[in-house]
N, C-alpha and C positions, 0 to 999 in steps of 0.2 A: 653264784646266783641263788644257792638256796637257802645262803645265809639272807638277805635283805628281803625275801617269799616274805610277805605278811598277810596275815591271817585274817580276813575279816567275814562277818556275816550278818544277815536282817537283824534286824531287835526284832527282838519276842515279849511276850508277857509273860514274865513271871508265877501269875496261875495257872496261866492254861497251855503257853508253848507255844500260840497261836502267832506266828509272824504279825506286828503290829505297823502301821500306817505310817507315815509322816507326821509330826504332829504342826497343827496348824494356827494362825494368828485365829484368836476367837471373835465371834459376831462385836457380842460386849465387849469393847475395850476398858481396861482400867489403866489405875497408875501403877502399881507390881503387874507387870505385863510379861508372861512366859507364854508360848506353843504350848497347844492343848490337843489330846488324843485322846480317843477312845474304842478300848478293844470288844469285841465281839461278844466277849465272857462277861461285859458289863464295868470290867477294870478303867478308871480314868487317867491318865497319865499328863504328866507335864514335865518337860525340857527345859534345863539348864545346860547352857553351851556351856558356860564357864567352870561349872563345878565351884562357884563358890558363893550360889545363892542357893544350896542347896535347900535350906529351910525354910525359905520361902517359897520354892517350891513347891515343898512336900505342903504350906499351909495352903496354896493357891487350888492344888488337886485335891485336901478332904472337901472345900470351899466351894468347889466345881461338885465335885461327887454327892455334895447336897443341895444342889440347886439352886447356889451361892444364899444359898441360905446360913447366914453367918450364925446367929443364935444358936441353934441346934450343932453345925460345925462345931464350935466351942465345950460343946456338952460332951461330944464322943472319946471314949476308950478306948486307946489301941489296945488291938489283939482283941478285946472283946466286942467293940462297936465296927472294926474297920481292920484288914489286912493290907501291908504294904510292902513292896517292895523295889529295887531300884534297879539300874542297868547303866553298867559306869565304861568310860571311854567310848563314848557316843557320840562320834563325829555328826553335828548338823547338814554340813555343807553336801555328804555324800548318803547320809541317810545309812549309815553302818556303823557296825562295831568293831573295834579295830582291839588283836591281842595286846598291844604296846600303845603307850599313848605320844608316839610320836608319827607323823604319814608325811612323807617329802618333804621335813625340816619342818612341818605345820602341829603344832603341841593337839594333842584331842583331849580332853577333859570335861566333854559333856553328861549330862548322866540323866538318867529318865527314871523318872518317881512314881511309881505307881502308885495306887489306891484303890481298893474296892470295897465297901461297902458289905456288911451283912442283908442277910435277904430282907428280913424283918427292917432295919433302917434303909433298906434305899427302898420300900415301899412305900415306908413313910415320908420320906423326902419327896418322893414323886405326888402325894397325894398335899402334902403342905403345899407344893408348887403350884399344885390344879387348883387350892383353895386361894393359894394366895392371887392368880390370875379371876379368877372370880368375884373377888373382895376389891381387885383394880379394876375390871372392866362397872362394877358400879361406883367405883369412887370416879373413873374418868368421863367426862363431859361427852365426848368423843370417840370412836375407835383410833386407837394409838397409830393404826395402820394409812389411817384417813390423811394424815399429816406430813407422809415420809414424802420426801424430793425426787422430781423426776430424775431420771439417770441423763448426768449430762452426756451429752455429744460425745463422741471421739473424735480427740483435735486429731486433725492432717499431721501424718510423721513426716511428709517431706515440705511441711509447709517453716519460714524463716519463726524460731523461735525468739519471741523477746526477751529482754534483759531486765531486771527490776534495777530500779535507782531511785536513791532518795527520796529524789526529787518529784517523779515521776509517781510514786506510793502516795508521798501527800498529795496532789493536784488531786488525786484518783479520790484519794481520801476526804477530802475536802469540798469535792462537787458531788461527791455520795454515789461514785460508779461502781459500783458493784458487780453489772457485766463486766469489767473494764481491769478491774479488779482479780473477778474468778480466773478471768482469760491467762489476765499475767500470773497468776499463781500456780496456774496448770504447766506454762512455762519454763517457771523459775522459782522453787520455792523460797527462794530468799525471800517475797513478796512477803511471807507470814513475820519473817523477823523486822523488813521495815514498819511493819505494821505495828509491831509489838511496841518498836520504839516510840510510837507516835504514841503510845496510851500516856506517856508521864507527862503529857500536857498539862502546865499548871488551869489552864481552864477548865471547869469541872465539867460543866454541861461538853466540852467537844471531848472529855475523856469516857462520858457517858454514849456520846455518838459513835464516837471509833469501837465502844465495844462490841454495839450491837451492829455494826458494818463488819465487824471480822466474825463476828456468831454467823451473821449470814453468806459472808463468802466461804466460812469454812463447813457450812450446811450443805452448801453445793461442791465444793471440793472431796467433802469425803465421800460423795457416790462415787469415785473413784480411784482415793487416795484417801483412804481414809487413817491409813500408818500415819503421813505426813501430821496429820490433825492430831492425831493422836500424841504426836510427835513435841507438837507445838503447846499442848496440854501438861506435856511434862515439863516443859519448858517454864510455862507460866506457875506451878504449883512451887517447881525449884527456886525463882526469885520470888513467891512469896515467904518464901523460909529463909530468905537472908532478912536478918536484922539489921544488918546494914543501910538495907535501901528500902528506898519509897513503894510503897505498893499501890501507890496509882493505879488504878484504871483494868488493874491484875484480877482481881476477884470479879470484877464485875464483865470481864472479858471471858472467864470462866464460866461461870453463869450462861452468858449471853451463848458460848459454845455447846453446853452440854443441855440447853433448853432448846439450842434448834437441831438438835441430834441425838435425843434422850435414847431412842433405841439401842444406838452403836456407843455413847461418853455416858449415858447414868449412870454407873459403876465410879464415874468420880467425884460424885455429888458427895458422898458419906464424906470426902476432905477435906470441904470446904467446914465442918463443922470443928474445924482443927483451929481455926481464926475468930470463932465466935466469941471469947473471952477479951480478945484484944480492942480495945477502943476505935484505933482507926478504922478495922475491915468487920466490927460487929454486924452496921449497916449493909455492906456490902453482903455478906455472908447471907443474909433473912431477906435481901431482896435476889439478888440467888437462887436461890432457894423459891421463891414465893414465884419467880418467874419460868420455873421446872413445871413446879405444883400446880402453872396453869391447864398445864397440856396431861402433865405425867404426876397427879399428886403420888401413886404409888409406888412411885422412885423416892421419892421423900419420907414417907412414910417405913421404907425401908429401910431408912439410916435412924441414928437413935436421937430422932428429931425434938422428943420428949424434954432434953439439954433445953429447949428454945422459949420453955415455956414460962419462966421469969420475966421473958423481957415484954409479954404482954402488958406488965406494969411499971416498964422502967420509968422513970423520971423524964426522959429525954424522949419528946413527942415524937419525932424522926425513927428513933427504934420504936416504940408504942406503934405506930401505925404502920411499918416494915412488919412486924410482927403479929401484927393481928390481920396484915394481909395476909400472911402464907400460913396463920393458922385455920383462916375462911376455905382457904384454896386446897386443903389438904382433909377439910372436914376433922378438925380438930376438935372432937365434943369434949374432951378434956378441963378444954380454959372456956367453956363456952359461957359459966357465971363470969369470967375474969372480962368477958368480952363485952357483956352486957352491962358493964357496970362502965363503959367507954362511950355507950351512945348519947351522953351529953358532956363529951369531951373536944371541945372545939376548937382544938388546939391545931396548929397549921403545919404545914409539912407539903416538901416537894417528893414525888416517886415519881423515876423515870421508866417510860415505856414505849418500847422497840426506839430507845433514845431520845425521846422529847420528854420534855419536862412537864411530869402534870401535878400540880396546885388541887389540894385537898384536906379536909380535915382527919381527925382520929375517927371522930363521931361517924363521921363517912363512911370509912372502911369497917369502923365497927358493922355498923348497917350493914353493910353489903356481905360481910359474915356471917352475918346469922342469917341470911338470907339463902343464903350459899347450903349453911347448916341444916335451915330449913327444909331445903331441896331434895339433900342429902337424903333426911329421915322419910321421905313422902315412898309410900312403895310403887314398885312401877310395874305397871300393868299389860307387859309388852305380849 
């Protein structure tokens, strides 16, 4: 018996000794997604089950530990800017340390990354934060808070749960039910994948409609499930990285997700800037973007949107006026001579919104950015 006695105890933190927490799925989801913890002493921590993303782990906690404030992350010095340390065969499932990394034929190989920050930087991180929240609430039209979804219902647990089926996704899809829709997805998440299918419709305009039916079903699903969205996110970012296949209806599904959910998916907007070279998802990419930048320009503003600023003068009126949408909507003073030199460019262009198609020019949107810019610079006298 007292050979097989194993030995386990709390995680602690490695500064201070302090028994440390559970670590938890964070508000912000992103696409590198680990549990996130925070010790008492101010130490940030994140969990890898597997023990072999360990490195992105350790990037995702300096990351977190600055108030995902990426820029500055990238600047620090270990040992001089930031101590870390780690805590290895850390089982998830029971919330311990186990001396062996094996427990009832089950492998343990989790490990916990810590990070803490010097006094002097994580002051300054906390103080960049407050400015950067101050610099978004005047860039936002809106309080960001004004916008979030009521909390759906809690279905009946003993009530007959439905099935998703093909068939039954496109009818839903195709008469634009969306109750009908949330219901069955609450269900049966298979619902997100018949969905998914439905995006490589060769018709453009109904691949433009499904995406913003699935932004809005998954708007109201993630007040409750908001893993699963999250889920379905990674999903769509992994088949835009195949070059194999079509990226229909992909990027702008993406978009259409993380603009009605910027709170909990802005974190995945910076990825989308990974497709902006490529000719077919360029468009797709700037209108993305331009439809975040409505609600949330300081999500966009937080990726290195700057990359974007070329195609104010591309050749191809379709990007020009993608372009010079989401640089209106983001207060973009940068390209603001580049914009004005569009307001007698009459060149035509379709931009879809909340799925219908609307008929516009350059010279349009130009206007309507520096109008926006305008607005911007006026001081407000609250």
């Amino acid at each position: 018996m007292v050979k097989n006695t194993q030995i386990k105890v709390r995680p602690w933190c490695p500064f201070c000794g302090q028994e440390v927490g559970r670590p938890k799925e964070p508000m912000q989801r992103k696409l590198d997604e680990f549990t996130l913890g925070e010790c008492q002493c101010g130490a940030i921590y994140t969990c890898d089950p597997t023990g072999f993303n360990v490195g992105a782990a350790m990037v995702e906690a300096i990351v977190h530990a600055c108030d995902d404030n990426w820029d500055l992350a990238w600047e620090l010095l270990p040992d001089e800017d930031y101590l870390t340390g780690r805590i290895d065969n850390y089982d998830e499932q029971t919330h311990q340390v186990y001396e062996i990394k094996n427990v009832d034929g089950r492998k343990v190989a989790g490990v916990l990354y810590f990070v803490r920050l010097n006094q002097e930087l994580a002051a300054l991180a906390t103080r960049l934060q407050t400015d950067k929240k101050i610099k978004a609430g005047a860039l936002c039209q809106e309080n960001p808070a004004s916008d979030l979804p009521a909390m759906e219902p809690d279905r009946d647990a003993k009530r007959k749960k439905q099935k998703a089926d093909k068939g039954t996704v496109t009818r839903m899809m195709e008469s634009q039910d969306i109750d009908g829709l949330v219901d069955l997805a609450f269900d049966d998440l298979k619902t997100l994948r018949f969905i998914q299918r439905l995006l490589y419709d060769p018709d453009e305009g109904k691949r433009w409609l499904y995406a913003h039916i699935l932004g809005q079903v998954c708007r109201r699903l993630s007040t409750r499930k908001p893993g699963a969205v999250s889920d379905l996110l990674h999903r769509l970012y992994e088949a835009c990285a195949d070059s194999a296949a079509a990226h229909w209806g992909l990027l702008e599904s993406i978009g259409s997700i993380i603009a009605a959910r910027p709170d909990i998916y802005g974190a995945f907007a910076r990825h989308l800037l990974m497709h902006r070279g490529v000719p077919s998802t360029r468009v797709q990419v700037l209108w993305a973007l331009g439809t975040l930048a409505e609600k949330r320009p300081d999500q966009v503003r937080a990726t290195p949107f700057y990359s974007l600023f070329p195609f104010v003068s591309h050749p191809e009126a379709i990007t020009r006026g993608h372009a010079v949408r989401l640089m209106g909507r983001i207060a973009a003073t940068e390209v603001e001579s580049e914009i004005e030199k569009l307001t007698g460019d009459e060149a035509e262009l379709t931009i879809y919104e909340q799925g219908q198609p609307v008929r516009t020019t350059v010279a349009e949107l130009a206007r309507e950015a520096l109008a926006r810019l305008q607005r911007t610079r006026e001081p407000k006298n609250d």
